[in-house]
C-alpha positions in Angstrom: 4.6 14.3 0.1 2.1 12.2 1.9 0.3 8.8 1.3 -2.1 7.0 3.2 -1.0 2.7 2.8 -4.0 0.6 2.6 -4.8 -2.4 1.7 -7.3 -5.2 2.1 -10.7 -3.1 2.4 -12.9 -5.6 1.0 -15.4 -3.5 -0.3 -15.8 -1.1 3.0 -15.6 1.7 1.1 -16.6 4.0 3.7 -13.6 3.1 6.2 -11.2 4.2 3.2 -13.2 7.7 3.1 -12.7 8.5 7.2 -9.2 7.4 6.5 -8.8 9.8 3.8 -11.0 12.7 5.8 -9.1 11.8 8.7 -5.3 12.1 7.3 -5.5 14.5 4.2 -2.8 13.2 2.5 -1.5 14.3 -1.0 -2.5 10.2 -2.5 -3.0 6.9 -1.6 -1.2 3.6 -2.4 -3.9 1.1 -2.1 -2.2 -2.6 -2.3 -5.4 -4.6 -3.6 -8.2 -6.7 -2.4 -10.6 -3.6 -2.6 -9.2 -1.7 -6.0 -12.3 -0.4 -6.9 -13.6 1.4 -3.9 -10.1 2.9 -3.6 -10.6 4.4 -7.1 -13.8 5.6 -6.2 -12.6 6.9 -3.0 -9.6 8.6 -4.8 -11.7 10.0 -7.0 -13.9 11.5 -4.4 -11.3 13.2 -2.5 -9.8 14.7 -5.6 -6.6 12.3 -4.7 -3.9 10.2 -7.2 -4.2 6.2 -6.6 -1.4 4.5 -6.8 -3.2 0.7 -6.7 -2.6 -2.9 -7.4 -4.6 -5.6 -8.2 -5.2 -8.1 -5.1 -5.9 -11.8 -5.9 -9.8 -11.0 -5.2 -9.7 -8.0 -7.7 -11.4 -10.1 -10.3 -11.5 -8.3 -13.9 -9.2 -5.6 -12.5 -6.9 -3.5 -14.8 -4.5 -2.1 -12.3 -1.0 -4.2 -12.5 0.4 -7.0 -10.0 3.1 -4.7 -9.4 3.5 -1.0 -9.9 7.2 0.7 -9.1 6.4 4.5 -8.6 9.1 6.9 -7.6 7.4 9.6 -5.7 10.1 12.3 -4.7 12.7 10.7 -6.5 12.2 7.6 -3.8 11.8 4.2 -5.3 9.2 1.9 -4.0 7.8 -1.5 -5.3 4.3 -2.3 -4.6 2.5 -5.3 -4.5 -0.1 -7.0 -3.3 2.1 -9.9 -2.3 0.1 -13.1 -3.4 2.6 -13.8 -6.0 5.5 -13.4 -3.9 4.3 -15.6 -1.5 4.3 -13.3 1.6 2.0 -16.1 4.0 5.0 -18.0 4.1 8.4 -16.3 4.1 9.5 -12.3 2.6 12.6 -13.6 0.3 10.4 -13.3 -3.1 9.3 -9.7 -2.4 12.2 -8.6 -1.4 14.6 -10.2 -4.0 11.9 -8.7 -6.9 12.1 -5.4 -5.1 15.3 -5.4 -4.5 16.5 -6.0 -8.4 13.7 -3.4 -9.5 15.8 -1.1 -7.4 13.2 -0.2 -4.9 14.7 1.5 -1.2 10.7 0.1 -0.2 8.2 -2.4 -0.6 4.7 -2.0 0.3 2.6 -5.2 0.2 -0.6 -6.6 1.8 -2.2 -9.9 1.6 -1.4 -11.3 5.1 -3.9 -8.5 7.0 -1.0 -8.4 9.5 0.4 -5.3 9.6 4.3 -5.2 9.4 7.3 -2.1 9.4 10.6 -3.8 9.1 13.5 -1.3 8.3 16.8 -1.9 7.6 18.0 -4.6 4.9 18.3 -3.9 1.7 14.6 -3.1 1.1 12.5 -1.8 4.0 8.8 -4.1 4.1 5.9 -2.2 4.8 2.6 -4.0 5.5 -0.7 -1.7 6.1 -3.0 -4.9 7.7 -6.4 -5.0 6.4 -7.9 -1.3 6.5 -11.2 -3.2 5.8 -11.0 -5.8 9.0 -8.7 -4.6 11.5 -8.9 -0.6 10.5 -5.1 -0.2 9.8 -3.2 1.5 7.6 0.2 3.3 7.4 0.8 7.2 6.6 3.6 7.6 4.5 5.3 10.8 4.1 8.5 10.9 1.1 10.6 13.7 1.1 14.2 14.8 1.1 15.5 11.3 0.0 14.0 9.7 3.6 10.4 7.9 4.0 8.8 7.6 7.4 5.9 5.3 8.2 3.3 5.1 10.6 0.9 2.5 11.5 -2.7 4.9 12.0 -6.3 2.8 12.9 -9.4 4.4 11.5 -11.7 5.8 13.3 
């Protein structure tokens, strides 16, 4: 199965469209700051959202955190304001880790970030909205493999 990772559009709505045109994937896990023009953009495309709310998601109705098992993988995802991911990763991956996640996808920072190994691998998209980065995520056969894509 395949995801595009973004987070952080900030209302570009059309950068999450070439994205989506661009890699095809199965769904998208959209980390907040821009929830609504990932629904729309979802919707478009035909594609399941898997999104949290970002701390500039006002009157938003997806969760803080969401803990999907795609392919039997668990993930935690976040947008990582409440964790506190501008200054240090030991929140996230503590609540990750007792939620039983393998993963946890987060944004917030606009850096984009792949560290494997650890208990929990950390998985940061950047800002698909101000630097044009996201991750492609493909799940299967108990593994998950990231890569950080730029749109076009």
């Amino acid at each position: 199965m395949k995801f595009c990772a973004a987070s952080d559009s900030h209302g570009d709505f059309d950068v999450l469209c070439r994205m989506l045109e661009k890699e095809r994937p199965d769904g998208m896990i959209f980390l907040g700051d821009g929830v609504r023009e990932a629904l729309r953009a979802g919707r478009l495309f035909g594609l399941p959202v898997l999104a949290v709310a970002g701390n500039c998601d006002l009157a938003c109705q997806e969760p803080a955190t969401l803990q999907p098992s795609p392919e039997g993988f668990p993930l935690f995802l976040t947008h990582g304001h409440r964790f506190g991911v501008k200054q240090g990763f030991g929140a996230l991956e503590r609540a990750a880790e007792q939620a039983g996640a393998k993963a946890a996808f987060f944004g917030h920072t606009h850096q984009p970030m792949l560290r494997e190994g650890g208990p929990v691998a950390l998985y940061n998209p950047g800002s698909v909205g101000q630097r044009g980065t996201y991750l492609t995520v493909e799940i299967g056969g108990g593994k998950l493999t990231c890569r950080l894509e730029r749109a076009e």
